[in-house]
C-alpha positions in Angstrom: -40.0 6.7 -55.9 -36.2 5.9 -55.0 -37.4 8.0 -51.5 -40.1 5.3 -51.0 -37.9 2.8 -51.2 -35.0 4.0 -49.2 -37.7 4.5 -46.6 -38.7 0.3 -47.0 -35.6 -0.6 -47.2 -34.7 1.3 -44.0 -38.1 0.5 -42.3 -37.5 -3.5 -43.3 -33.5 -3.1 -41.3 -35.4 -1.6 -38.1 -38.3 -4.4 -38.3 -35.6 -6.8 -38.7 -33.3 -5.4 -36.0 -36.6 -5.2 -33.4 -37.2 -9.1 -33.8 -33.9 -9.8 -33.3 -34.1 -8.0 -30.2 -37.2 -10.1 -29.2 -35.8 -12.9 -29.6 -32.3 -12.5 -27.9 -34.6 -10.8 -24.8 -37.0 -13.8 -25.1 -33.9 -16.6 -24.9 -32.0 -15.0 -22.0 -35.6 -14.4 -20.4 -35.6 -18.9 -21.2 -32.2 -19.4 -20.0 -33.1 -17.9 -16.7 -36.3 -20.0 -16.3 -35.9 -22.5 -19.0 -38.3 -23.8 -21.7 -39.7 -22.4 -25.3 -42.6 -20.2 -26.0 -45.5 -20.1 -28.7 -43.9 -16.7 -29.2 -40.9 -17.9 -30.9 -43.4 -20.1 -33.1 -45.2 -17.0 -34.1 -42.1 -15.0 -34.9 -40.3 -18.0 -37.0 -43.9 -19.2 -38.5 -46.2 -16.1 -39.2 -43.9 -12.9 -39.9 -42.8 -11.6 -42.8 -41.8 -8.4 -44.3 -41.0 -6.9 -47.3 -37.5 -6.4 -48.9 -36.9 -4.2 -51.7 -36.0 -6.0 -55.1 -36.1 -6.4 -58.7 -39.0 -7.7 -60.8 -38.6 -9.8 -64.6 -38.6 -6.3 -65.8 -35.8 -4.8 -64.1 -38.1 -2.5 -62.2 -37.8 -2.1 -58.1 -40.0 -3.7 -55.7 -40.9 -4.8 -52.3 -40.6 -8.9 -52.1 -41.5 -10.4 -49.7 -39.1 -13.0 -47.1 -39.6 -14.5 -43.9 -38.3 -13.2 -40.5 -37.1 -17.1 -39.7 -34.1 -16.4 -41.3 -33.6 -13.1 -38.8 -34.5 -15.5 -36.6 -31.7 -18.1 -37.8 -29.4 -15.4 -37.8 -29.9 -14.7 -34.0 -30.2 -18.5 -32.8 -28.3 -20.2 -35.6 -31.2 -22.8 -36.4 -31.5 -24.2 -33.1 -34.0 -24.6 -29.9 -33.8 -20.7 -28.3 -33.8 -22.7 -24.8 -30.3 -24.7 -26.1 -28.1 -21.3 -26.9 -26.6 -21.7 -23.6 -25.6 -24.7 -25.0 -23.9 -23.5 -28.1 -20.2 -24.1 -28.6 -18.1 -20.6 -28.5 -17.9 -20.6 -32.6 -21.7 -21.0 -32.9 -22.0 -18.0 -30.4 -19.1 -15.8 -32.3 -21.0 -16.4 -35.3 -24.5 -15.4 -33.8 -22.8 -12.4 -32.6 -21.3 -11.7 -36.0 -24.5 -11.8 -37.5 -26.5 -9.7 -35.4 -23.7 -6.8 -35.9 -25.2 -5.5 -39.6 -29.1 -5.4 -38.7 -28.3 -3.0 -35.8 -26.3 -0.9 -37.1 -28.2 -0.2 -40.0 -31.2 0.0 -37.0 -28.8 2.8 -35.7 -28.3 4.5 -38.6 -31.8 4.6 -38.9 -33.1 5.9 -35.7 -34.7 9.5 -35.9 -34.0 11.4 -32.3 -30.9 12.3 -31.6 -29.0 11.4 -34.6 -25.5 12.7 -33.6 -25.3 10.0 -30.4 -26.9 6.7 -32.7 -24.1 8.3 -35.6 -21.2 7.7 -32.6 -23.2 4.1 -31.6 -23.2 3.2 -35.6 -19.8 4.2 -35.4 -19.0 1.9 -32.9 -20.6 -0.9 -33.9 -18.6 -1.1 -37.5 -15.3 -1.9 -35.2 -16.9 -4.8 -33.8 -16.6 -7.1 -36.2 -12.7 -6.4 -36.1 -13.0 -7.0 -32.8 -14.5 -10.3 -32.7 -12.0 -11.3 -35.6 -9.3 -10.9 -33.4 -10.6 -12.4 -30.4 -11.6 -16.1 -32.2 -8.2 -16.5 -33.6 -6.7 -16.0 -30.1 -5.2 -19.4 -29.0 -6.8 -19.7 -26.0 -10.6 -18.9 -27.5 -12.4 -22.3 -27.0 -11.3 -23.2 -23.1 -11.4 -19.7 -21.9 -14.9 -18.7 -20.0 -14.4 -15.5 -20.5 -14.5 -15.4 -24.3 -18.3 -17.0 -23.9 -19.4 -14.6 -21.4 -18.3 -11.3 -23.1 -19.7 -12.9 -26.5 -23.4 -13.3 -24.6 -22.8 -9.8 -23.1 -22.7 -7.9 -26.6 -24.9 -10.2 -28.1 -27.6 -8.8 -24.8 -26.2 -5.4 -25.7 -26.9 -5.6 -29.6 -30.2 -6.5 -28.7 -31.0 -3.5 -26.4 -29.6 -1.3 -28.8 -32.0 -2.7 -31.9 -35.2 -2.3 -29.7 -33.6 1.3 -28.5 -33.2 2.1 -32.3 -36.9 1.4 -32.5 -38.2 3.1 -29.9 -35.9 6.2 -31.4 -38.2 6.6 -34.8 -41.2 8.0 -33.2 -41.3 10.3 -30.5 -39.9 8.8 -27.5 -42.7 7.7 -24.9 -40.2 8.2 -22.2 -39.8 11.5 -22.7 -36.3 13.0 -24.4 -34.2 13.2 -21.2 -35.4 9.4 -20.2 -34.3 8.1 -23.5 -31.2 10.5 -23.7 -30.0 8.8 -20.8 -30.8 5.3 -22.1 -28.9 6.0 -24.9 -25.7 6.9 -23.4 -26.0 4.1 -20.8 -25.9 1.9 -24.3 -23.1 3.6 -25.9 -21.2 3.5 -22.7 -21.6 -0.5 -22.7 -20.6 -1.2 -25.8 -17.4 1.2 -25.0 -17.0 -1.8 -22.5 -17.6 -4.3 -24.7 -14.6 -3.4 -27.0 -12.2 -2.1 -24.3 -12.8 -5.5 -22.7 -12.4 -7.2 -26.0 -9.4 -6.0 -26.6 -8.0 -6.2 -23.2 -8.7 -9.6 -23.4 -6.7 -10.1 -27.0 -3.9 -7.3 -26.4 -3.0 -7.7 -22.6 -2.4 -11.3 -22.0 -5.4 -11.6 -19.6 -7.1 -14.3 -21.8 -3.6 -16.6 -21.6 -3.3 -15.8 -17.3 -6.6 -16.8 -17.0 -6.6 -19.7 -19.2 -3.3 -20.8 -17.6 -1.1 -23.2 -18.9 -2.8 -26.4 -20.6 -3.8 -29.7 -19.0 -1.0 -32.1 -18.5 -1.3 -35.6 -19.7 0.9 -36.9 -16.5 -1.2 -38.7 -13.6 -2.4 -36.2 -10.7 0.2 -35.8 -8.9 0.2 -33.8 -4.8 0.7 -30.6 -6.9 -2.8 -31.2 -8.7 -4.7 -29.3 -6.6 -2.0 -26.4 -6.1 -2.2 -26.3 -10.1 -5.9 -25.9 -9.9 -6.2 -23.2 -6.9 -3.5 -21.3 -9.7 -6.2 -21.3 -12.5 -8.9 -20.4 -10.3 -6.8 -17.2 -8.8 -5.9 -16.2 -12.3 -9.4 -16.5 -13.6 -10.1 -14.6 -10.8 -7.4 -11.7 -11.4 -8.6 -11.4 -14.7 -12.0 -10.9 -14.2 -11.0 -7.7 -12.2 -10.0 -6.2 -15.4 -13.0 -6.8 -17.3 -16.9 -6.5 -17.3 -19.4 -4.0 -15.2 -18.9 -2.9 -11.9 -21.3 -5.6 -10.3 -18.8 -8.5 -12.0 -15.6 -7.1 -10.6 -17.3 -6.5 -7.4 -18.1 -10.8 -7.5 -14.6 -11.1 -9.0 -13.2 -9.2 -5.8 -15.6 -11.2 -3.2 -13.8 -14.5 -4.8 -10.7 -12.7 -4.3 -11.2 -12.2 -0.8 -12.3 -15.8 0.0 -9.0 -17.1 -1.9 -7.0 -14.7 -0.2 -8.6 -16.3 3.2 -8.1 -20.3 1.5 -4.7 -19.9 -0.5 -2.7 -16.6 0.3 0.4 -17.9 -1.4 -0.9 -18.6 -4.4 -2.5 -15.6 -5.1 0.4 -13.8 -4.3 2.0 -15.7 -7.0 -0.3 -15.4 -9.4 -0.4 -11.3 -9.0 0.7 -9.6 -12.3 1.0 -5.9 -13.3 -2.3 -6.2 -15.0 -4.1 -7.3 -12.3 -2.7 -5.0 -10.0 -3.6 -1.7 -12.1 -7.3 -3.6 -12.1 -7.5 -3.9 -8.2 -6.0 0.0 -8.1 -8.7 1.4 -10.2 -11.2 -0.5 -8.3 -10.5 1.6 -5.2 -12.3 4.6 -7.1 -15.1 2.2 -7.7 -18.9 4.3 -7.5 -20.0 1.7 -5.1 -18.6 2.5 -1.3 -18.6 -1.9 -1.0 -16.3 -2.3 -3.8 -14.0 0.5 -3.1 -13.9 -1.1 0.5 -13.4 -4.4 -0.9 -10.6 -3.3 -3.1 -9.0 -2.1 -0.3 -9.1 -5.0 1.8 -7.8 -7.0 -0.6 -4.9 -4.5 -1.5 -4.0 -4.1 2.1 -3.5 -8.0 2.6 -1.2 -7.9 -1.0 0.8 -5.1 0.6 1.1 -6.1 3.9 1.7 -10.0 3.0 3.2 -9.7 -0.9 6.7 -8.2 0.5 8.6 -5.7 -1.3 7.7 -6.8 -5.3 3.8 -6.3 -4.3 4.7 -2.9 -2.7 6.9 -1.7 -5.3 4.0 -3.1 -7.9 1.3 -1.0 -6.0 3.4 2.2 -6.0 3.9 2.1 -9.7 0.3 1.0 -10.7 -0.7 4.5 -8.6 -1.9 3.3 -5.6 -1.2 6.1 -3.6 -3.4 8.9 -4.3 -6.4 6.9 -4.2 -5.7 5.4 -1.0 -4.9 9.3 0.4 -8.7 10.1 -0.9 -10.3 6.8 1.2 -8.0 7.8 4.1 -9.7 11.3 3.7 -13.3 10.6 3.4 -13.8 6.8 2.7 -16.1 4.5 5.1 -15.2 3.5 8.4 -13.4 0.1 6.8 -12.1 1.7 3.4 -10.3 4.0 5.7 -9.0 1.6 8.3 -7.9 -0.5 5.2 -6.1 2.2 3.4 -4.8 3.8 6.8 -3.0 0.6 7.1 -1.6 0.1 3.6 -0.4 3.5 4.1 1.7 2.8 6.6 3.0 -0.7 5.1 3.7 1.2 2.0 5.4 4.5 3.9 8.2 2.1 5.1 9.4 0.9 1.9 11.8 4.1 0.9 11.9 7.6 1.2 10.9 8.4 -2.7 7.2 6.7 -1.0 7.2 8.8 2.1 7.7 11.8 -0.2 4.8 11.0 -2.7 2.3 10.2 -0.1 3.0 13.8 1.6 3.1 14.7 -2.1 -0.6 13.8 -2.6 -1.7 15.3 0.4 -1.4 12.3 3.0 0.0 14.0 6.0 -3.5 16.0 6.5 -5.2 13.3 6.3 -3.0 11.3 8.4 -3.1 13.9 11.3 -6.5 13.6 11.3 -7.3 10.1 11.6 -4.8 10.3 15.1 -7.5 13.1 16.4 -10.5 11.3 15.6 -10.0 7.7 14.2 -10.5 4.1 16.0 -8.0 2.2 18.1 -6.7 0.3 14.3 -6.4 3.2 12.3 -5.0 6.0 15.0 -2.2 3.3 15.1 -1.6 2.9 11.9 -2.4 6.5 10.8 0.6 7.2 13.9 2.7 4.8 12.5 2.5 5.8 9.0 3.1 9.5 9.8 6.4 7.9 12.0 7.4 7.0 8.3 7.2 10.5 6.8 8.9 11.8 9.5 11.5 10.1 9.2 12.5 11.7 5.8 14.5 15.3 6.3 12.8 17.3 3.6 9.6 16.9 4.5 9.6 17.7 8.2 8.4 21.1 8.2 5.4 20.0 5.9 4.7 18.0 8.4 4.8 20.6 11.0 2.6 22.7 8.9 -0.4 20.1 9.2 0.0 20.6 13.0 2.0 17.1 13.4 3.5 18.2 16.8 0.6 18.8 18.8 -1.2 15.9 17.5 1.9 13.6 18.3 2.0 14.9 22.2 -1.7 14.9 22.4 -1.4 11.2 21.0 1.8 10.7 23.4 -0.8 11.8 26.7 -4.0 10.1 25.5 -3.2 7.4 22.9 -5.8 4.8 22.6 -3.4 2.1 22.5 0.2 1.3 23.7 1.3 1.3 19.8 -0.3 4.6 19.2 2.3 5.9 21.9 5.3 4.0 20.9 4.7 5.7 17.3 4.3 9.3 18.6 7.3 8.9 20.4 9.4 7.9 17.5 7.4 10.6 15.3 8.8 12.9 18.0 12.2 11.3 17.9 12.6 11.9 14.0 11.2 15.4 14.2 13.7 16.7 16.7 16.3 15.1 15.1 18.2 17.9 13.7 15.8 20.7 13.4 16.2 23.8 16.3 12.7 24.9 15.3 11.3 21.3 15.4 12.7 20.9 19.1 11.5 24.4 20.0 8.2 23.9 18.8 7.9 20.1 20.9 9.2 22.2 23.9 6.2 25.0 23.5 3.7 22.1 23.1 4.4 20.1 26.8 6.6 17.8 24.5 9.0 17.2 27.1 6.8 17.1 29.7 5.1 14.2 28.0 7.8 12.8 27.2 9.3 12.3 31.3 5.7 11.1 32.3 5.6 8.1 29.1 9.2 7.3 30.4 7.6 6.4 34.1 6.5 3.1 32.8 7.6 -0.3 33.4 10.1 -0.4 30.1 10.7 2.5 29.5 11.5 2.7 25.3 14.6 4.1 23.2 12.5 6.3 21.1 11.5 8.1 23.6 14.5 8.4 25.6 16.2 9.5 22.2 14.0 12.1 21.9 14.2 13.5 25.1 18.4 13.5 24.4 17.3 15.8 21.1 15.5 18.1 23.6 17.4 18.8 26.7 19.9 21.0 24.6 16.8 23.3 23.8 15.4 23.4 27.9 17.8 25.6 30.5 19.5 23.4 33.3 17.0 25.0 36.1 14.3 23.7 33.9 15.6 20.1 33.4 16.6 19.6 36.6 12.8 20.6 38.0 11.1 18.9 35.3 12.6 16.1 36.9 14.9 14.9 34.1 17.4 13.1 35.9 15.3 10.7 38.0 13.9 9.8 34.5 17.5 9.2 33.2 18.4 6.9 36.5 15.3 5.1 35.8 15.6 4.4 32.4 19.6 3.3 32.7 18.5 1.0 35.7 15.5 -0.8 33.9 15.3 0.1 30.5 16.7 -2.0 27.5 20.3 -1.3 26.1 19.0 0.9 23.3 17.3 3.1 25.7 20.3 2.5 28.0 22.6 3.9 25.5 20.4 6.7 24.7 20.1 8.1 28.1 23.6 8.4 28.8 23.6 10.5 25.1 21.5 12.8 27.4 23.7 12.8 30.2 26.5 13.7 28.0 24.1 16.7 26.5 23.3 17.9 30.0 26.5 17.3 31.4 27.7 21.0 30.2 28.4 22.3 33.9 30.2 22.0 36.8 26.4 22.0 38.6 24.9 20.1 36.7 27.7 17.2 36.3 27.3 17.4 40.2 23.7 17.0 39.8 24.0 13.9 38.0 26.3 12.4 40.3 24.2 12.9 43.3 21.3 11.2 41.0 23.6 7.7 41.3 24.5 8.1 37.6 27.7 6.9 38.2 27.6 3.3 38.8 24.8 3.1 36.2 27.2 4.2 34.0 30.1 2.1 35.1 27.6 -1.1 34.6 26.9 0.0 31.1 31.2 -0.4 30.3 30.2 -4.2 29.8 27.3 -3.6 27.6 27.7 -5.7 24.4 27.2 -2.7 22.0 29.9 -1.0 21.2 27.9 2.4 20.6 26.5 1.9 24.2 30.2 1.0 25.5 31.6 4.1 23.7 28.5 6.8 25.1 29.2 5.4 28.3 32.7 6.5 28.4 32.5 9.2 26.7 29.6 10.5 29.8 32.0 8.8 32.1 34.9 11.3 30.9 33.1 14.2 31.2 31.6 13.3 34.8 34.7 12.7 36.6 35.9 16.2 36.0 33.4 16.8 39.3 35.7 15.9 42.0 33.0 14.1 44.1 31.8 12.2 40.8 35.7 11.4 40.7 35.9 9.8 44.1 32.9 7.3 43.5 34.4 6.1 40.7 37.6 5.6 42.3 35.7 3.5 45.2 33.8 1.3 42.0 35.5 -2.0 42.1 34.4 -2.1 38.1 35.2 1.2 36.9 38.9 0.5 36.0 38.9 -2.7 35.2 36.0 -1.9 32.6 37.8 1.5 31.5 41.1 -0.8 31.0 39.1 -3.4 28.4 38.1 -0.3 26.6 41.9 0.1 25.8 41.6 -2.4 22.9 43.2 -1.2 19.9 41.0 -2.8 17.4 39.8 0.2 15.0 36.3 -1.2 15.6 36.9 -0.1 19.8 35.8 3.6 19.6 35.6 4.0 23.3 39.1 4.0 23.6 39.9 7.7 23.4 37.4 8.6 26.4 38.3 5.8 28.4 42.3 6.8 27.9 40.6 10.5 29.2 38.7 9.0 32.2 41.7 6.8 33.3 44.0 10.0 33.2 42.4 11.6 36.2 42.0 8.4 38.3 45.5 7.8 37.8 46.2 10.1 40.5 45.7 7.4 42.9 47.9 5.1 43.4 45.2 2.3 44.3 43.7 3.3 40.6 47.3 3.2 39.1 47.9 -0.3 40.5 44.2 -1.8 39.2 45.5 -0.1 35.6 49.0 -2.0 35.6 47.4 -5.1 37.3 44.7 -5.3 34.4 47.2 -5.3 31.1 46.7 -1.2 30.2 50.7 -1.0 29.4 50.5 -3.9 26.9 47.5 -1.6 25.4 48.7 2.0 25.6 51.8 0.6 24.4 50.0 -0.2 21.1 47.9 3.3 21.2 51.4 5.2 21.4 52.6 3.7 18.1 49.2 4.9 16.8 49.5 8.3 18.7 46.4 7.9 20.2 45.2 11.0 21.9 46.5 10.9 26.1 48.0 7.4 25.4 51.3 8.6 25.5 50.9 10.3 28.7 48.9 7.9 30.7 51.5 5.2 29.2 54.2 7.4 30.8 52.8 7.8 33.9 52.1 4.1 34.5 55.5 3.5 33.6 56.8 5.9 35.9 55.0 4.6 38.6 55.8 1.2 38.1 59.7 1.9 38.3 59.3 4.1 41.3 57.4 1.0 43.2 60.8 -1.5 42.1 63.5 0.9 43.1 61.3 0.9 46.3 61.2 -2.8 46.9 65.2 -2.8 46.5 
């Protein structure tokens, strides 16, 4: 007998649970089109079911009660076509309500027991749940807390008419309903997480933002309302299905294009983890989205937003859409890449870390204009960190970079090889070597034929000449390149080539070699350049050219030489050309026409100075002016 009645009771729970269902299905069905039924008549008018009880006589018994107050339960009393209407209480409390009839529908659903045991499970903590989030502050003006409240409610409805479906064989067929089952359990896992995101994380006070001021509107009005907007908008990232965060994102997008700034401003931790994970999104459009939006934060949100991207984990699922995402996730995350690269060497490090510099090679063999320029560019970055050169190198960065140096799509694509080359034959024998066996150099003197010719590329090619034999440069054609680029090129490639014409400058041949080039002057020019690191390699290639007796005699006949080599005599510690223009004035000394310039120009009053500092040659050269100077009175007398 008990059995039997178990069984009613159980039976009466499921019944109860079913019209529930109906009824939530039948007002969201209204909400969308608007208007009551004669179905909702019949449910609150005509059913009934029984209820197990006592009789006078203490004995157990089905009663019998209507479903109106099931009904009550779900729509609190009122007009199923006004619950979009209710206040957020009346909603909690529908909600709340609900809760008991389905689990106990749960509990009672046949086929596969062990998942609706996990789902009963799951609803017991929702009450908890929904306790917590009505006593948060910011409960009645928050949007939010009304839309997740009619998403459970939508998904306790499902679950009751699943429940049901689950006591007789299942017409779907077991795999069908399976599936169905999970899909619920999975949303009310999303219904809690987002619940208590919304209580524990501070996403229900940023998107509420800060309450309504009494003052008159004020010029800042509408600034303060674009704010609450953008952090509605942030916060809707975090919660919700895919197909909400994918609107949330689209809004995201369009404020981006309306208010940068204050989005910018708005951006939290939170909200940046939310946009991160979104990049793994199932849906190729959101994952592009997502990375849209986080390329415009990194490339506009200066170092905070970078640094905030790095340590929400940004990078490895940026190196997976640079891998294999769509034509614009890849572009996007190509680009952030690179932004992101910049920033400091522990970055450049992690992104090779991950696996980036594959990818990165790639994209320069096969990508668009945009992202072979931005793939270049980030791999310019990597490069420029020591440690993880050879890695590099072991993705086959070198031939890619001359390849891209010959036949880059774009004028930026070059300029980035070139300094990729630049960093990688910086201080690595094997690095230089291996440029040299790919037609490095050879690319190199043909991207230095332009109009402007540019320092990274000059600098490279001073890393490379030490690893090519003299015979070699000199029919390469180096030194016509060098002429060019000290003639037209700016003063950092100025001041890089004559680094190279020190390097090459190792023989008596070849420092004749330059010289018949019309290096000289070139070089005598460059004295008066307003670096002091161009002043100083200038003198120092000066020094070792005029060695070369022939070099020696065109400087002698260059009105400038002297006279520039003599300001170079400063003492100021900051004057680091002084010791190689001390060195080049001690052999043009020897004439007297050179001796005179030096006395004529003030280089006593400085080597005087350099003496007391003991100055390498200063003493000497002071001497020998001296000397010369005394010899030319006692001749006058």
């Amino acid at each position: 007998m008990i059995a039997v009645l178990i069984a009613a009771l159980l039976g009466l729970c499921v019944a109860s649970a079913v019209a529930v269902a109906a009824a939530e299905k039948r007002r969201r069905r209204r909400r969308r089109v608007g208007g009551a039924g004669d179905d909702d008549a019949a449910v609150s008018a005509g059913l009934s079911q029984g209820i197990i009880g006592q009789d006078h006589g203490g004995h157990w018994c089905i009663s019998s009660i209507s479903i109106s107050g099931v009904q009550e339960m779900s729509f609190r009393g009122g007009d199923p076509a006004a619950a979009g209407e209710e206040e957020e209480e009346e909603l909690l409390e529908r909600v709340r309500g609900m809760v008991p009839a389905v689990a106990a529908a749960a509990r009672a659903a046949s086929g596969f027991p062990g998942r609706w045991k996990a789902i009963a499970a799951k609803l017991d903590t929702l009450p908890a749940c929904l306790s917590d989030l009505s006593s948060h502050p910011c409960f009645a003006r928050n949007a939010l807390c009304r839309e997740l409240l009619q998403s459970v409610a939508a998904t306790l409805a499902d679950a009751a008419e699943l429940a049901a479906r689950c006591r007789e064989p299942p017409a779907d067929g077991k795999l069908r309903t399976q599936s169905a089952i999970d899909a619920l359990s999975g949303r009310l896992d999303l219904g809690l997480r987002d619940c208590a995101l919304l209580v524990k994380t501070g996403v229900l006070s940023d998107a509420a933002g800060p309450s309504p001021s009494p003052s008159p509107p004020t010029a800042e009005a509408p600034s303060a309302a674009v704010q609450a907007d953008v952090r509605e908008l942030l916060a809707r990232l975090q919660i919700g299905h895919a197909e909400a965060k994918s609107r949330a994102v689209d809004g995201l997008l369009d404020a981006l294009r309306r208010d940068e700034r204050s989005v910018l401003a708005a951006l939290g931790r939170a909200s940046v983890s939310a946009m991160v994970q979104l990049l793994t999104a199932s849906a190729p459009v959101v994952r592009e989205k997502a990375a849209t939006v986080v390329c415009q934060v990194a490339e506009s949100g200066g170092a905070a937003c970078e640094a905030l991207l790095v340590s929400e984990g940004v990078l490895p699922p940026l190196v997976r859409l640079a891998e294999s995402g769509s034509l614009v996730a890849r572009e996007k995350a190509v680009v952030t890449l690179q932004r992101l690269s910049a920033s400091s060497p522990d970055v450049a490090r992690a992104v090779v870390g991950h696996g980036g510099a594959g990818a990165l090679v790639e994209i320069c063999q096969t990508g668009d204009s945009v992202s072979q320029s931005a793939a270049a560019g980030a791999l310019r970055n990597l490069s420029a960190v020591p440690e993880v050169r050879l890695a590099l190198a072991d993705e086959g960065i070198v031939r890619v970079m001359v390849s891209l140096l010959d036949r880059g799509a774009v004028a930026g694509a070059k300029e980035h090889a070139a300094e990729c080359l630049q960093n990688l034959t910086s201080g690595n024998d094997d690095l230089r070597h291996a440029v040299v066996a790919e037609g490095g150099l050879r690319s190199l003197l043909l991207y230095l034929d332009g109009p402007l010719p540019q320092e990274p590329a000059v600098s490279a090619l001073r890393n490379l000449v030490g690893a090519v034999s003299p015979d070699s440069l000199v029919a390469l054609g180096v030194l016509p390149r060098l002429v060019h680029v000290l003639r037209v090129g700016p003063s950092g490639a100025q001041q890089a080539a004559a680094a190279a014409v020190c390097r090459i400058s190792s023989s008596a041949e070849m420092k004749r070699a330059v010289g018949e080039h019309g290096c000289i002057p070139l070089l005598v020019r460059l004295l008066e350049a307003k670096s002091n690191g161009a002043r100083e390699v200038a003198a120092q290639a000066l020094a070792s050219l005029v060695s070369c007796p022939a070099n020696a005699r065109e400087m002698k006949k260059d009105d400038k030489c002297v006279p520039n080599l003599v300001q170079l005599l400063d003492p100021s510690p900051a004057n680091t050309a002084k010791k190689y223009a001390i060195a080049c004035l001690l052999t043009l000394s020897g004439a007297k026409r050179c001796k005179k310039m030096m006395v004529s120009h003030g280089a006593i009053g400085y080597l005087k100075k350099l003496s007391d500092m003991d100055v390498a040659g200063a003493k000497k050269l002071h001497e020998r002016l001296e000397g010369g100077r005394l010899r030319s009175m006692f001749s006058r007398h």
